[in-house]
C-alpha positions as CSV (number, residue, x, y, z in Angstrom):
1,X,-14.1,-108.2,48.0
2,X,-13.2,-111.7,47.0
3,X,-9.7,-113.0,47.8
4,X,-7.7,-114.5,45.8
5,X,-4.3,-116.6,46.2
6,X,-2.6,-117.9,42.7
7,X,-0.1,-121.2,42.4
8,X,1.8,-120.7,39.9
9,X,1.6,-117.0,39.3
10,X,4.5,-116.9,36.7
11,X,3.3,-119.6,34.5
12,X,1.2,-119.2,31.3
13,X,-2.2,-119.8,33.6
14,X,-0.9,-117.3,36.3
15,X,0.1,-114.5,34.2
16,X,-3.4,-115.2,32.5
17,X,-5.2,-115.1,35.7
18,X,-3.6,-111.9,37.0
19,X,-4.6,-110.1,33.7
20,X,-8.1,-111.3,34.1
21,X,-8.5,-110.3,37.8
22,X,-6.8,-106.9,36.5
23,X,-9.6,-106.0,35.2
24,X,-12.3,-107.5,37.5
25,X,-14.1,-105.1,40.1
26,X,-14.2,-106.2,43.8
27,X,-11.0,-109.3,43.1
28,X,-8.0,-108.7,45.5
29,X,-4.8,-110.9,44.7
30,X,-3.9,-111.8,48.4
31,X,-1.3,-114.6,47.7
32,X,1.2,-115.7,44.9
33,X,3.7,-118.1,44.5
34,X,6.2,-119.2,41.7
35,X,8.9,-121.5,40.9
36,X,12.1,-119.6,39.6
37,X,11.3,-116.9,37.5
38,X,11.8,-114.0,40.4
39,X,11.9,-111.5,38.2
40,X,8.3,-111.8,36.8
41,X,7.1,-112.2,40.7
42,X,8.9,-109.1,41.7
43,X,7.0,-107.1,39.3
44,X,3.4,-109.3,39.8
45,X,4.1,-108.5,43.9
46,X,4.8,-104.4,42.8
47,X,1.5,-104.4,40.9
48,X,-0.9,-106.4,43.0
49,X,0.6,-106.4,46.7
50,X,-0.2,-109.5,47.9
51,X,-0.3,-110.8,51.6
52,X,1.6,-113.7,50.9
53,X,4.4,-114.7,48.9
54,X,6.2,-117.7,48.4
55,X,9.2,-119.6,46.4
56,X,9.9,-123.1,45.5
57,X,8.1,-126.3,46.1
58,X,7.9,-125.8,49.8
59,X,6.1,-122.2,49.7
60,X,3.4,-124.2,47.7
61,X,1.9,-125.2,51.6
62,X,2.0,-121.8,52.5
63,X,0.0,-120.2,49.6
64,X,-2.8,-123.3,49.7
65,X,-3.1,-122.6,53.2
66,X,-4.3,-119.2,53.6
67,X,-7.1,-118.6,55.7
68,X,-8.6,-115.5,54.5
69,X,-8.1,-116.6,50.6
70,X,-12.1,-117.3,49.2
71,X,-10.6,-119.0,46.0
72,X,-7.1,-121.0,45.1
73,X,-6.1,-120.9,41.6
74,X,-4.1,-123.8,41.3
75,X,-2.1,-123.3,38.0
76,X,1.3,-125.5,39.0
77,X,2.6,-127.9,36.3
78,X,2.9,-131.7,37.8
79,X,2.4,-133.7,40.6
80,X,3.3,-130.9,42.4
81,X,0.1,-129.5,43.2
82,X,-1.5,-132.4,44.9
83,X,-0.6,-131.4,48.7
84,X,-1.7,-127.7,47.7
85,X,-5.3,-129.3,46.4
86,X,-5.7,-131.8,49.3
87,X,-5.1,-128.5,51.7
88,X,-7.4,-126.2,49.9
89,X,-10.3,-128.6,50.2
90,X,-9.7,-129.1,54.0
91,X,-9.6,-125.5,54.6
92,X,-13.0,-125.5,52.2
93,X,-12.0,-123.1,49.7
94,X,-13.3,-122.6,46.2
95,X,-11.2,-124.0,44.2
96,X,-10.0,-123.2,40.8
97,X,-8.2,-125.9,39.5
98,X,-6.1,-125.9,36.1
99,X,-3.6,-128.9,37.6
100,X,-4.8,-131.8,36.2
101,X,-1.5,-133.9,37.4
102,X,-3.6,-134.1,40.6
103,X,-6.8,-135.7,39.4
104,X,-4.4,-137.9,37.1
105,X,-2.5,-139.1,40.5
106,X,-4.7,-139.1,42.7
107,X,-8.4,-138.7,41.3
108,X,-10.2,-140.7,43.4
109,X,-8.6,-139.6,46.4
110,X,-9.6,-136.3,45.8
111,X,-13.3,-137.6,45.1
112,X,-13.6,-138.6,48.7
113,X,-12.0,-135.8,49.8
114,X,-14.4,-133.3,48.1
115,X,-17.6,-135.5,49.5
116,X,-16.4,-135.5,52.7
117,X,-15.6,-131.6,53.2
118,X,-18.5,-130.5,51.0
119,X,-15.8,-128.8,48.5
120,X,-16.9,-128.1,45.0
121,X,-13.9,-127.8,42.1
122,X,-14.1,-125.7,39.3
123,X,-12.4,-126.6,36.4
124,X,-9.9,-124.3,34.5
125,X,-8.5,-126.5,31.4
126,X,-10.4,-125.4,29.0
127,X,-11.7,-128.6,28.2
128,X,-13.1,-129.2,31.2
129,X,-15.0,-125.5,31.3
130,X,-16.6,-126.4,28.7
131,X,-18.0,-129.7,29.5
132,X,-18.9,-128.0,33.3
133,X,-20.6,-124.9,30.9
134,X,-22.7,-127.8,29.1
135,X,-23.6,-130.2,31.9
136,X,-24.0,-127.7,34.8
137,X,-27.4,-127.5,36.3
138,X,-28.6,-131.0,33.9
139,X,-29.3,-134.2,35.8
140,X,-26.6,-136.6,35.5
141,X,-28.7,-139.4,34.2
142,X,-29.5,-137.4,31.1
143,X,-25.6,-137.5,30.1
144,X,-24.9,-140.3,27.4
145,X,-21.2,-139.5,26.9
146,X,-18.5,-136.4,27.2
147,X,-16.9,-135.3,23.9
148,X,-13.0,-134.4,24.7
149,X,-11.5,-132.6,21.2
150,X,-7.6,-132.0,20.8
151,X,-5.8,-129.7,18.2
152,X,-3.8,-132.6,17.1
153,X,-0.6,-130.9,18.2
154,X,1.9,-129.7,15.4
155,X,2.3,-133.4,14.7
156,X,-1.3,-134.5,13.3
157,X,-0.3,-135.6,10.1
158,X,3.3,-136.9,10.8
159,X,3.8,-140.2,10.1
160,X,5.2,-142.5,12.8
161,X,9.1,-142.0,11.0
162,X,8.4,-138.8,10.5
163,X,8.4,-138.3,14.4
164,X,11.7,-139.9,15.0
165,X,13.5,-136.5,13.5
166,X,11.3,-133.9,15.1
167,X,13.3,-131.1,17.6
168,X,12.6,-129.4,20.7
169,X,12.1,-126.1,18.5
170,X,9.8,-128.3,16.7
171,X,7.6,-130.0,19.6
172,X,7.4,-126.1,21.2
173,X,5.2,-124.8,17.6
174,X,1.8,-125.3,19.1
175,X,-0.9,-124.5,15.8
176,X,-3.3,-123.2,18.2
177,X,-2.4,-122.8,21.8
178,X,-0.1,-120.6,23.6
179,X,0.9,-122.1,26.6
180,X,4.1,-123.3,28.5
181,X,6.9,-125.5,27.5
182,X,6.0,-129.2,29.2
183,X,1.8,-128.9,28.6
184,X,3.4,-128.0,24.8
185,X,4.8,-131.4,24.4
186,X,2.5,-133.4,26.4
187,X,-0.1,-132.2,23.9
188,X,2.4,-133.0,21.2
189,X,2.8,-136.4,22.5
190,X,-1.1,-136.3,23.2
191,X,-0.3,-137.4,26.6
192,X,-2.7,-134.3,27.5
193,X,-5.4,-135.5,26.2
194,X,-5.0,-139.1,28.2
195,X,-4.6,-136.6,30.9
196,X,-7.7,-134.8,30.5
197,X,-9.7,-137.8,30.0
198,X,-8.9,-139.0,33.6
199,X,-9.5,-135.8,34.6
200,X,-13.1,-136.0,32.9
201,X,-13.8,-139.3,34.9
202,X,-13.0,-137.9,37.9
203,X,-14.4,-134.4,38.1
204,X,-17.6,-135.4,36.2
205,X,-18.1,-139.0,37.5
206,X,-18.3,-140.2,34.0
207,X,-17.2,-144.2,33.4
208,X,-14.4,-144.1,30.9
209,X,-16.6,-145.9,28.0
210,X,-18.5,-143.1,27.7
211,X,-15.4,-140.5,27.2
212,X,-14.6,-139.9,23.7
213,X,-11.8,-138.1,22.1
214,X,-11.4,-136.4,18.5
215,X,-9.3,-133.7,17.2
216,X,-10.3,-130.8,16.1
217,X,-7.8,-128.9,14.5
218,X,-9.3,-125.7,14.7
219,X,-9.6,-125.4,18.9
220,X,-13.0,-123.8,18.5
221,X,-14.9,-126.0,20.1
222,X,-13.6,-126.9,23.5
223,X,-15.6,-130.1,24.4
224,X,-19.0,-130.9,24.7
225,X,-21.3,-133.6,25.8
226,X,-24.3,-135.6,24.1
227,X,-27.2,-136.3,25.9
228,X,-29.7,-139.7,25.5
229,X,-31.9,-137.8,23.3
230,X,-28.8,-137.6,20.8
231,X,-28.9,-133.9,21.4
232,X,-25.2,-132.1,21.4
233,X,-24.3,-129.6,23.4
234,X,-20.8,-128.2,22.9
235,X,-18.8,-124.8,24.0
236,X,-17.1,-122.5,21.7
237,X,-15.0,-119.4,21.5
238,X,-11.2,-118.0,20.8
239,X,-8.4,-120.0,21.7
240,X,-7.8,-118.0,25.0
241,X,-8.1,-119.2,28.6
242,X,-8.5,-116.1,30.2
243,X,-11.9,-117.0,29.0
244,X,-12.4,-120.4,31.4
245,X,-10.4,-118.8,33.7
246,X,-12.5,-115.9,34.2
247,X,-15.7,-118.2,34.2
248,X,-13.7,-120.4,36.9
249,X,-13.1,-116.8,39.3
250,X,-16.9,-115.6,38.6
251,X,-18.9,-118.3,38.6
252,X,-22.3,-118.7,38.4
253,X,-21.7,-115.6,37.3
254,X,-21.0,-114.3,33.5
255,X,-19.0,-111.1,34.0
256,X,-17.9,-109.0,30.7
257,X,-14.5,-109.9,29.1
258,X,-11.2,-108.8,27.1
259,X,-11.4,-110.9,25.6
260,X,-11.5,-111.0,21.2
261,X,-15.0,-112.1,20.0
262,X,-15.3,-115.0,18.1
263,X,-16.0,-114.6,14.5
264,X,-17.3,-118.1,12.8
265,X,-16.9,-116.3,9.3
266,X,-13.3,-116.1,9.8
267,X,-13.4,-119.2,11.1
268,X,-15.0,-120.9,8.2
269,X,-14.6,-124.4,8.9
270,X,-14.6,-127.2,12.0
271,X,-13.6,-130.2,11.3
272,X,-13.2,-133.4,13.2
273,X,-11.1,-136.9,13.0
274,X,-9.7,-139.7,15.1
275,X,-6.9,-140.6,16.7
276,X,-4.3,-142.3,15.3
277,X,-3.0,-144.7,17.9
278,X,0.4,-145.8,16.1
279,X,1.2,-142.4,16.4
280,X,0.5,-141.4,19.5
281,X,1.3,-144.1,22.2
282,X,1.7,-141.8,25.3
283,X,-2.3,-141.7,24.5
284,X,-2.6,-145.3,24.9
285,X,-0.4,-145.5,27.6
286,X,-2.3,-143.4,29.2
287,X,-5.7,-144.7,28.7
288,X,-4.0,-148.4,30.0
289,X,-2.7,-146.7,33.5
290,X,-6.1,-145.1,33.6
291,X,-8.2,-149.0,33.1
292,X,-5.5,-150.4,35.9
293,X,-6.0,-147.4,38.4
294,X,-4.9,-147.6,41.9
295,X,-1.1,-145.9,41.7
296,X,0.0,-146.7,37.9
297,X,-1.8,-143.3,37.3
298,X,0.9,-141.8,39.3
299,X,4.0,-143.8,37.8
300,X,2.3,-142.8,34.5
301,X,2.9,-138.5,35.7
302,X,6.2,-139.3,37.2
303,X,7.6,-141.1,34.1
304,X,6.1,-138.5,31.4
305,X,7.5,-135.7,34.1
306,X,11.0,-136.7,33.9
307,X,11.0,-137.7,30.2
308,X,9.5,-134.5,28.8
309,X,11.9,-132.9,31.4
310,X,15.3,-134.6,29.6
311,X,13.7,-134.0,26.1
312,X,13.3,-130.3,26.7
313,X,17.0,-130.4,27.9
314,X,17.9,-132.7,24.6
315,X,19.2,-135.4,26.6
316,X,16.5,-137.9,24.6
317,X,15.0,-137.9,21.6
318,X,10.9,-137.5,21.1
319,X,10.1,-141.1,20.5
320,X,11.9,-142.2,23.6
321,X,9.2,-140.3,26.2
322,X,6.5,-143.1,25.5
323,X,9.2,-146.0,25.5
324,X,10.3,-144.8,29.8
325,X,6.8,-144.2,30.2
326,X,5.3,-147.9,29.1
327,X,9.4,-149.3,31.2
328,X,8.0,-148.1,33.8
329,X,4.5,-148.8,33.7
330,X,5.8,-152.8,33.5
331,X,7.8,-152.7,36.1
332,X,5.3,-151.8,38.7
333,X,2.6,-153.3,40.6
334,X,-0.3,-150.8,40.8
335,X,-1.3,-150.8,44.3
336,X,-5.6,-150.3,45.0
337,X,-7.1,-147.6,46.8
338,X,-3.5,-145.8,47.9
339,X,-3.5,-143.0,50.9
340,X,-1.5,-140.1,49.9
341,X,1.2,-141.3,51.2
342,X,1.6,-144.0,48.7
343,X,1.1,-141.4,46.1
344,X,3.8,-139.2,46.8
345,X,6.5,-142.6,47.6
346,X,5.1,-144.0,44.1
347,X,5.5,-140.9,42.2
348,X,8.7,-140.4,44.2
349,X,10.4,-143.8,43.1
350,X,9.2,-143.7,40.1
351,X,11.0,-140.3,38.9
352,X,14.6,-142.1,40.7
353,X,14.2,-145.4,38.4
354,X,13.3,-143.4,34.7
355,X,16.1,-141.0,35.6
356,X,18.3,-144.3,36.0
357,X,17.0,-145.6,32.9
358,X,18.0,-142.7,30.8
């Protein structure tokens, strides 16, 4: 029976999880924890009976640090995570990781951390499945570069002025993906895919210059990789994660699914352009914190936290989330090679100054 423990259990990735493990054999949910929405846990703790249960940021510990769990889903949204991550690798758990705010914090951190206690992570961003599906078992040297694609978001073909009038209602019309409210608009704002490209670095030990971003509309294919042949290997199927999800929980092994079967007729088409920069500078911004390292990657969450936090509540408009991201990007000094304690002060400060800027 393998043991499972979920962070985040009431969030899109949680409520995911629990319906693949539903229908797993030999799965046993043995700990879940969620934010505020006690209602959804109250049913989640009726139909699984964990061992564990916890509330609010400070249950998080309490849920990463169960002994007798053989995998930790971590599936919170934000910075949040990173104490949960840094505790399930020194317990040496398997982890199953779909909070990228951890690598984007704290990436390589975690890369030391993961040598030094022999800790493998499994990616659950769908994204990152993929390129893990496409690379796993090749030698490294073979890799010539990772191929990241985005939807594009519901703004793809907005022009910059266009963006200036868009709503909350607006932002939350994803074209492809059905996921929660923040991950919504940081893949509106493309922030996301900055994200994922420092996750990429990190998790696959791949130099920025050879990570490359397009969109593809269509979310069929989830990433994919080119090798120094020129050979392209790339992972498809349905816009669902309980797909990487379920590959995250089983692997190395392929279990069957519930999953819809992709049908490329339907599909008819994939198609593939770049990025527009102009219109999507939380992109940039994020590839810039990414070049400078050391603790801008952490002022970079903080800032996009707090400012996708007062958009969702109307306080500020769209085009203002970049504008307190790059204020507070200048105003600090990224400091090389921080402990986790100077994460968690950076990304602590941070959120007090964009909070006083707004």
């Amino acid at each position: 029976m393998i043991k499972i423990s979920i962070l985040g259990s009431t969030g899109s990735i949680g409520t995911s999880a629990l319906d693949v493990v539903s229908h797993l054999k030999n799965f046993k949910i043995i700990g879940l924890s969620a934010n505020k929405n006690i209602t959804l846990l109250r049913k989640q703790i009726k139909e699984n009976k964990p061992k564990i249960v916890a509330v609010g940021r400070d249950g998080l510990k309490n849920i990463s640090l169960i002994k007798e769990a053989d995998v930790v889903l971590i599936a919170v949204v934000g910075s949040v995570g990173l104490t949960s991550l840094v505790n399930a690798i020194k317990l040496k758990k398997r982890i199953a990781l779909a909070n990228k705010e951890s690598l984007v914090v704290a990436g390589v951190l975690i890369e030391k951390l993961l040598k030094k206690y022999s800790v493998k992570i499994i990616p659950v961003d769908s994204e990152h499945s993929a390129i893990f599906q496409c690379i796993d078992g090749r030698n490294p040297k073979e890799l010539s570069k990772v191929i990241l694609t985005a939807s594009g978001g519901p703004f793809r073909n907005y022009s910059y002025k266009k963006l200036s009038a868009v709503t909350v209602k607006d932002v939350l019309k994803h074209p492809t993906w059905k996921m929660g409210r923040k991950i919504t608009v940081d893949s509106a704002t493309l922030i996301n895919k900055g994200f994922e490209v420092i996750e990429a670095h990190h998790l696959f030990g791949v130099p920025y210059s050879k990570i490359e971003v397009v969109i593809h509309p269509q979310s069929i294919i989830h990433s994919g990789v080119e090798f120094v042949d020129g050979s392209i290997i790339a992972q498809m199927g349905r816009t669902d994660m309980r797909l990487p999800i379920q590959y995250a929980l089983t692997y190395p092994e392929r279990k069957i699914s519930t999953v819809k079967r992709l049908d490329l007729v339907k599909v008819g088409k994939l198609e593939f352009f770049k990025i527009n920069p102009r219109n999507f500078p939380c992109f940039e911004l994020a590839l810039s914190a990414a070049k400078i390292s050391g603790t801008m990657p952490a002022v970079l969450n903080a800032a996009n936290e707090i400012a996708v936090g007062k958009f969702l509540e109307n306080k500020i408009d769209f085009l203002k989330i970049p504008k307190l991201i790059e204020r507070a990007m200048k105003k600090h000094c990224s400091v090389k090679n921080p402990l986790l304690e100077d994460i968690l002060q950076v990304d602590s400060e941070t959120r007090k100054i964009v909070e006083e800027m707004i």
